[in-house]
C-alpha positions, 0 to 999 in steps of 0.5 A: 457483489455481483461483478464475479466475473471482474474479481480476477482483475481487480485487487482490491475495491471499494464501494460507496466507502464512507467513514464518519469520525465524531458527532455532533458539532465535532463530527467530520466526514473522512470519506464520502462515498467513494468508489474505487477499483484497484486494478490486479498487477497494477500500481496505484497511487492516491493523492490529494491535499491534507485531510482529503481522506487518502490515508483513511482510504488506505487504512480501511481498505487495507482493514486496518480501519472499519468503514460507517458504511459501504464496503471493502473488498479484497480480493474479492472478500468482503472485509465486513463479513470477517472478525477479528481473527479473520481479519488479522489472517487475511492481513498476515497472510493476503495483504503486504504493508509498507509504512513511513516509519519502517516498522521493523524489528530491532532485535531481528536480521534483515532477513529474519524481518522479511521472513517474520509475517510467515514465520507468524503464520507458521508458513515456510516461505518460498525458497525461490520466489524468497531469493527473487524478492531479497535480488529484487531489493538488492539485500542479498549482502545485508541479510544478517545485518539488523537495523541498526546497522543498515541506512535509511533506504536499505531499512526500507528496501528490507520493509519492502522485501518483507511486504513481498515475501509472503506473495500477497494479493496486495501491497498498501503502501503508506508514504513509503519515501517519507523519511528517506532521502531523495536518491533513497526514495528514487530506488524504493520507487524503482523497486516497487515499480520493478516489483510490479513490472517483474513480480506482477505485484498490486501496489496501492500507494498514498503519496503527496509527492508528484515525483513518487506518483510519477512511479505508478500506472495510475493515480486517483485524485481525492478531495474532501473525502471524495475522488475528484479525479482519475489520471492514467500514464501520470508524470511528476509534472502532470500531477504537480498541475492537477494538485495545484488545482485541487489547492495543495 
C-alpha cells in the first residue's frame, strides 16, 4: 500500500475484499470487492439486510477469516503477508473482540477475564489505564464475581473491559446487544461510545439494530456482498429508512 501518509488515521482498511465460499452451482459470493477505511478513534457500524456479507466483512478483516482476494489491513499490516502465529499475536495483542455470545470464562473473576488476553501474552497490564477501563465499565464492585454470578449486561460490560484492557488498535464488535435486554443493551452502547469519546478507542460494529447504529459516528451500508451506501451523523430513525430501502 502506497497511501503512508494515511496509516495514522486509518485503523483498519480493506481493499477490493473478496470472499467466495463453495463452487460450482453451490458457490456464493460473500464479498464483492469491497472497499472500506475504518477511520482511527472513530466508531463505525456495518449494517445491511441477512446475508449482505456484514459479519463476513468483520470476520476477515478482524482476521478471523482469509479473504479469496484483495487485502486487509490493520494498522497498516497487511494481514496476508502474516502466518498463523503471527497472526494470532497481532489478534491477541493488536485487535479487542466483543461477540453476542460473551465469550467469557466460567471458572475465572471478572477481572481475571479482562486481564486474560494479557496474562496470554505474557504482558503485565497497565495499572492506570487497567483502573480507567474497569471505572469506564462500572465493574469496580464486581471484580472478583464470576459469570455465573454476574447478569447479562454486566457479563458483557466485563466482555468489554477485557476488549480494552490491552489498548488495542481496534475493537470489532459483533452484534454486541444481541443477547441483552433493551436497557442492558442501552449502557453497552453508552460505554462504547464513551469508550471512544473518552479513550479514543476504534470500534467497528456490526449490527442490525437502527437503535444501536444510532451510537456511532458513521455507518456503512451492505448489499449483497457489497457497500451500497455510507451515512455520516446517523440516527435510529435515518437508519430504520435507509434499511428499509435496502429490503431488511
Amino acid at each position: 500500500m502506497t497511501e503512508t501518509t494515511t496509516l495514522n488515521a486509518i485503523a483498519a482498511e480493506a481493499v477490493e475484499a473478496t470472499k467466495v465460499y463453495g463452487t460450482g452451482d453451490t458457490q456464493v459470493t460473500a464479498l464483492d470487492h469491497v472497499n472500506a477505511k475504518f477511520a482511527a478513534g472513530r466508531f463505525t457500524a456495518i449494517m445491511g439486510p441477512s446475508g449482505s456479507g456484514k459479519s463476513t466483512l468483520m470476520h476477515c478483516l478482524a482476521g478471523l477469516d482469509q479473504l479469496s482476494s484483495g487485502s486487509v489491513f490493520v494498522a497498516g499490516v497487511d494481514l496476508s503477508t502474516l502466518d498463523e502465529r503471527e497472526l494470532t499475536k497481532l489478534r491477541r495483542d493488536r485487535i479487542g473482540f466483543v461477540f453476542q455470545a460473551f465469550n467469557l470464562i466460567p471458572t475465572l473473576s471478572a477481572i481475571e477475564n479482562i486481564t486474560l488476553p494479557m496474562d496470554l501474552g505474557g504482558r503485565k497490564p497497565d495499572s492506570a489505564w487497567l483502573d480507567t477501563v474497569i471505572d469506564t465499565v462500572g465493574l469496580r464492585d464486581r471484580l472478583q464475581h464470576r459469570p455465573s454470578e454476574l447478569s447479562g449486561g454486566q457479563q458483557q460490560r466485563v466482555a468489554v473491559g477485557r476488549a480494552l484492557a490491552s489498548r488495542p488498535e481496534i475493537i470489532f464488535a459483533d452484534e454486541p446487544t444481541g443477547n441483552l435486554d433493551s436497557r442492558s443493551g442501552i449502557e453497552i452502547l453508552s460505554f462504547m461510545r464513551k469508550a471512544v469519546d473518552e479513550l479514543r478507542q476504534t470500534i467497528v460494529m456490526v449490527t442490525h439494530d437502527p437503535s444501536a447504529a444510532g451510537y456511532a459516528d458513521q455507518v456503512l451500508f451492505l448489499a449483497d456482498g457489497r457497500v451500497v451506501d455510507e451515512m455520516a451523523e446517523p440516527t435510529a430513525a435515518k437508519v430504520l429508512d435507509k434499511m428499509k430501502s435496502l429490503g431488511d
